[in-house]
ZAVO-62720 format. One line per 2 residues: their letters; for each residue x, z, y of N, C-alpha, C. Coordinates in steps of 0.2 Angstrom, whole numbers. Example, Ala and Ser with C-alpha at 12.3 -4.5 7.8 and 13.67 -1.06 7.14 Angstrom:
<atoms>
as> 66/39/-28/62/39/-22/66/39/-16  64/35/-11/68/36/-5/64/39/0
</atoms>
This chain:
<atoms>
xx> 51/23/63/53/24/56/58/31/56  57/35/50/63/44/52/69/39/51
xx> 73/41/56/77/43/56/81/34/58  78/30/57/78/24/59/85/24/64
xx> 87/27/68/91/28/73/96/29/72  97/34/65/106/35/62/108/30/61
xx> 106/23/60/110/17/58/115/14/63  112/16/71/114/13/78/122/14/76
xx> 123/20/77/131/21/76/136/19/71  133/16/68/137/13/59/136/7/61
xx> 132/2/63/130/-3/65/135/-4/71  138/-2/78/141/-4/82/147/-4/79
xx> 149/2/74/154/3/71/156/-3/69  151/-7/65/156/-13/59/154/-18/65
xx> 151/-19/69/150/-24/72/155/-29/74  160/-27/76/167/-31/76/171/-34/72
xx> 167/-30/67/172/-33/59/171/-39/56  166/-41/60/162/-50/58/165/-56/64
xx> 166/-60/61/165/-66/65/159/-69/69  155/-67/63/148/-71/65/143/-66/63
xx> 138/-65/71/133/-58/68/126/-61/72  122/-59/68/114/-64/69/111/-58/65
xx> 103/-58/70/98/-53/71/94/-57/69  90/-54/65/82/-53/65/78/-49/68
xx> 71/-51/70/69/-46/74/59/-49/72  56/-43/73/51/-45/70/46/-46/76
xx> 42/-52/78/40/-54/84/30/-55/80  27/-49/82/23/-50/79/16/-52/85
xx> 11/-54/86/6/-55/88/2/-49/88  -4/-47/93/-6/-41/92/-10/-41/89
xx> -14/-46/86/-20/-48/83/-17/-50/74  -12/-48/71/-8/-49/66/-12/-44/60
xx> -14/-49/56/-16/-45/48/-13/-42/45  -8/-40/47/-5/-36/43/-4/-29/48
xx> -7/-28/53/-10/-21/56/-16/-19/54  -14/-12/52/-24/-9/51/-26/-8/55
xx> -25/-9/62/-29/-10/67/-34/-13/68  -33/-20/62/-35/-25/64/-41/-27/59
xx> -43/-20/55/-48/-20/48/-52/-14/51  -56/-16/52/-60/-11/52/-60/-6/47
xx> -62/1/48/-60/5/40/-55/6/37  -49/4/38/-43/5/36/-37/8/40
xx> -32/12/37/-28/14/39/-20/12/38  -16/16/40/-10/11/40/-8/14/33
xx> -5/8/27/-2/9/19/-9/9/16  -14/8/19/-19/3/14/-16/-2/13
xx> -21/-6/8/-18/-11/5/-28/-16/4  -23/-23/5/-32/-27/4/-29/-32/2
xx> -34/-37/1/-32/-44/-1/-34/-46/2  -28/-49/7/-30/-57/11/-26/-60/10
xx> -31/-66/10/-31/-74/8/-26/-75/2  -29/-70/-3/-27/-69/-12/-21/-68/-12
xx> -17/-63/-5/-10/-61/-6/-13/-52/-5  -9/-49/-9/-10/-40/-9/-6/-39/-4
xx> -9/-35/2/-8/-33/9/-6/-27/9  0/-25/12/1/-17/13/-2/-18/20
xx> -6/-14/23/-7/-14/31/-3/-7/35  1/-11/40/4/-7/44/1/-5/51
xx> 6/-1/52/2/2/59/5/-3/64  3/-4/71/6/-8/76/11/-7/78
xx> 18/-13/76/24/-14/78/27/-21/79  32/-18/83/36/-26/87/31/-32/88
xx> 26/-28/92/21/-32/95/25/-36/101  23/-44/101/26/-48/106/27/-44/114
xx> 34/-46/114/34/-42/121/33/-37/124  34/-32/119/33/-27/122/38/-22/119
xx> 41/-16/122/46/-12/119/49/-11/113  44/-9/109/46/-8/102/46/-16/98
xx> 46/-18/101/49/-27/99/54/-27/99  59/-24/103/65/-27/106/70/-25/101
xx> 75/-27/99/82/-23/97/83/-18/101  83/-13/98/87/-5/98/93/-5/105
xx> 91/-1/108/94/-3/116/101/1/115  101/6/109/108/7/108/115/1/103
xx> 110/-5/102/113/-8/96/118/-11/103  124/-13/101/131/-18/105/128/-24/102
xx> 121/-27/107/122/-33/105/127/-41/108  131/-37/111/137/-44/115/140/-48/111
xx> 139/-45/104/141/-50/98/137/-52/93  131/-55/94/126/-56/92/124/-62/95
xx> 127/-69/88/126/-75/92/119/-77/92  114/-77/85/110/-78/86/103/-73/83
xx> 95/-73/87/92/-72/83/87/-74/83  86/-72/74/79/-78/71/73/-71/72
xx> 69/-73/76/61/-71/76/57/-71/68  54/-65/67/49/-69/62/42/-65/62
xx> 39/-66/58/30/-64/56/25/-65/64  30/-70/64/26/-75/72/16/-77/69
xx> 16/-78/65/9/-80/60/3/-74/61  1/-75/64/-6/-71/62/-7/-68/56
xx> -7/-75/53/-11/-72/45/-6/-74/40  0/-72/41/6/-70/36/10/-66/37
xx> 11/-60/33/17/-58/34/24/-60/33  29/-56/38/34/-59/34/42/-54/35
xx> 42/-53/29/49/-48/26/55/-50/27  56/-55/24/63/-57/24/62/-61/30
xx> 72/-63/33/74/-64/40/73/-72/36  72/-76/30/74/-83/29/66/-85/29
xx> 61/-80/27/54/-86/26/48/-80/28  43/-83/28/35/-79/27/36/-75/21
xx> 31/-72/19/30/-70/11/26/-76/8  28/-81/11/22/-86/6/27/-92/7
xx> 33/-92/7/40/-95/8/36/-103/12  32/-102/14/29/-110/18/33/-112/24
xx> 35/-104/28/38/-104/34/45/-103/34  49/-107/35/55/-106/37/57/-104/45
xx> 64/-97/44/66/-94/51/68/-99/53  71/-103/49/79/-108/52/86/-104/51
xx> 87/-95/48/90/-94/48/95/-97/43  95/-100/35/98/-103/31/101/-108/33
xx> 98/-113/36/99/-120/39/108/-117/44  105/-110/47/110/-111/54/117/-109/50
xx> 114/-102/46/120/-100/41/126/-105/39  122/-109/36/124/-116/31/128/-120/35
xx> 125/-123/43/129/-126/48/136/-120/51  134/-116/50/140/-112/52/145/-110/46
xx> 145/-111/40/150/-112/34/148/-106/31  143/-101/31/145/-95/30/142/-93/21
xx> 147/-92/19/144/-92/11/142/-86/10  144/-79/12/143/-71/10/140/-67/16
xx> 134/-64/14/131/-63/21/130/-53/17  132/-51/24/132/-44/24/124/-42/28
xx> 124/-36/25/114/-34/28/115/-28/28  112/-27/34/110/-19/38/104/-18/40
xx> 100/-11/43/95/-13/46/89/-11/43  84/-11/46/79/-8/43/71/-13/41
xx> 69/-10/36/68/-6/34/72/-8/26  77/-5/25/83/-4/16/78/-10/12
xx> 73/-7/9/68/-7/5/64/-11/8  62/-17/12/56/-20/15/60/-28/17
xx> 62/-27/21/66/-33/27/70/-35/22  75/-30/23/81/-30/22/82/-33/14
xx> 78/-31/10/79/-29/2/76/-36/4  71/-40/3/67/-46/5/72/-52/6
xx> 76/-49/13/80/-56/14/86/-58/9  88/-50/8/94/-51/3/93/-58/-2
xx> 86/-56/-6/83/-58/-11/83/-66/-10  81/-66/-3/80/-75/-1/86/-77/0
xx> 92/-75/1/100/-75/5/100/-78/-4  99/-74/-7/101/-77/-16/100/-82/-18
xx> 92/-83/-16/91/-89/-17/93/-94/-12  95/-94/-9/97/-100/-4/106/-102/-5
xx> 107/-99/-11/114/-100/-13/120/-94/-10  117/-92/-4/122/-85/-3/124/-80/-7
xx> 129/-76/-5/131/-71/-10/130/-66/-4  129/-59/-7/126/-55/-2/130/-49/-4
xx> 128/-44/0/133/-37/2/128/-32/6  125/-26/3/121/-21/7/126/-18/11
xx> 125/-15/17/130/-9/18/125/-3/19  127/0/14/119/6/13/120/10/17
xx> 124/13/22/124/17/25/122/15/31  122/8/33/119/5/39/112/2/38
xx> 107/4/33/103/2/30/98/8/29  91/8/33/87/16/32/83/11/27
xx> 80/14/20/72/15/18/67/16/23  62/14/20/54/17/22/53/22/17
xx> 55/20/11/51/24/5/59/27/3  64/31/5/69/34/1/69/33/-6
xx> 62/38/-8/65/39/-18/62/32/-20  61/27/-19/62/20/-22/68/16/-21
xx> 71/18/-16/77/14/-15/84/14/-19  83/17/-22/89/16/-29/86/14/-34
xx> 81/13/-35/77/8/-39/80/-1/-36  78/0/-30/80/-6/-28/85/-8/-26
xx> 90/-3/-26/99/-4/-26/100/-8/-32  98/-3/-38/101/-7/-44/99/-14/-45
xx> 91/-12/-44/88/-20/-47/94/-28/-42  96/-24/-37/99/-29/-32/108/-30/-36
xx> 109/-25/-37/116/-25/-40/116/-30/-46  112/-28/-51/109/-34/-57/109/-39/-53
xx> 107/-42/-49/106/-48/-46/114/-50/-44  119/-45/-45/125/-49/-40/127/-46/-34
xx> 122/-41/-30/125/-39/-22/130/-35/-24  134/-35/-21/138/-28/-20/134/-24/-14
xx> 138/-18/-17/133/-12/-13/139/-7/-8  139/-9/-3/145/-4/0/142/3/6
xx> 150/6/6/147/8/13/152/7/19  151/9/26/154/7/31/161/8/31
xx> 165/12/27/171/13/24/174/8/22  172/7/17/174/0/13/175/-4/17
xx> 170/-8/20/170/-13/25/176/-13/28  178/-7/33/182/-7/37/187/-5/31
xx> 188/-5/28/198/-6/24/197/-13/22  195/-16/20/195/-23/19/201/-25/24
</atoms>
C-alpha cells in the first residue's frame, strides 16, 4: 500500500498511551476469492459476483505464512496482548477486525473486548477506508463507542476518505489526531 509505512512511527508513538492494545492481522489462504489471481481473466480492483456478494478482487496479500502476512516488523509489538486473525475463509472476505462481510463469522474480537470491560475502542491501521472504516462500523454495532486516529490511519483510495470521515462522524466517532491523544 503508498505509503502504508508512514503510520509505523505514529503507531509506536501512541502505543503506550493504552492499557489494552489488540492487532488484527489478515491471514489469508492462497487459494482465497478474493484474489484475481484466482479468476481467470481478471485483474486486481475487478469486481465479480460471487456467491451473490459484489467482489472487489485483490491482488495477493497476507497470504498464510508468509511475509507480507506478518505485522510490520517496525510496529513495538511487546504491547500487543492480543491478535484476532481474519479472512481465514476461502470463500469470504473479511474487512472488519469483528466478523466476515457476510457477519456469519465471528473474530472473537467483541466477545474478548467485552471480557476485558473495554467500552471505547481507538483504530489505526490500514487500510483508513477498507479494514479500518469496516470495523469501526462493527465496533458500533456491537455497542462500542469508537475513535479514529487519522493520522495513524492510511486510505487505499485517499479522495474518498473524507467522504468516509464524515459519514463516520454522523455515526458518533470522534476523529482525532495523534496529538490530541497524547494531551489527554
Amino acid at each position: 500500500m503508498p505509503d502504508g509505512n508512514m503510520i509505523v512511527p505514529v503507531i509506536n508513538r501512541i502505543i503506550g498511551h493504552f492499557d489494552l492494545v489488540v492487532a488484527t492481522q489478515d491471514w489469508h489462504p492462497a487459494i482465497h476469492k478474493s484474489f484475481a489471481s484466482n479468476h481467470y481473466g481478471t485483474k486486481p480492483f475487478d469486481r465479480l459476483v460471487i456467491r451473490n456478494n459484489l467482489q472487489t478482487l485483490w491482488p495477493d496479500h497476507c497470504v498464510q505464512g508468509t511475509r507480507g502476512a506478518e505485522i510490520n516488523n517496525g510496529i513495538e509489538t511487546l504491547k500487543i496482548a492480543a491478535i484476532f486473525r481474519k479472512g481465514m475463509d476461502p470463500e469470504v472476505d473479511s474487512y472488519s477486525g469483528f466478523f466476515d462481510n457476510n457477519h456469519q463469522l465471528s473474530s472473537g474480537l467483541a466477545g474478548y473486548l467485552k471480557e476485558k470491560e473495554v467500552n471505547e475502542v481507538h483504530f489505526c491501521g490500514l487500510a483508513g477506508d477498507i479494514c479500518v472504516y469496516y470495523s469501526i462500523l462493527d465496533a458500533l454495532a456491537e455497542g462500542f463507542s469508537a475513535v479514529l486516529i487519522e493520522d495513524a490511519a492510511r486510505p487505499l483510495y485517499p479522495e474518498k476518505f473524507d467522504d468516509i470521515k464524515c459519514e463516520l462522524a454522523k455515526e458518533g466517532v470522534r476523529i482525532i489526531l495523534s496529538e490530541e491523544l497524547m494531551a489527554e
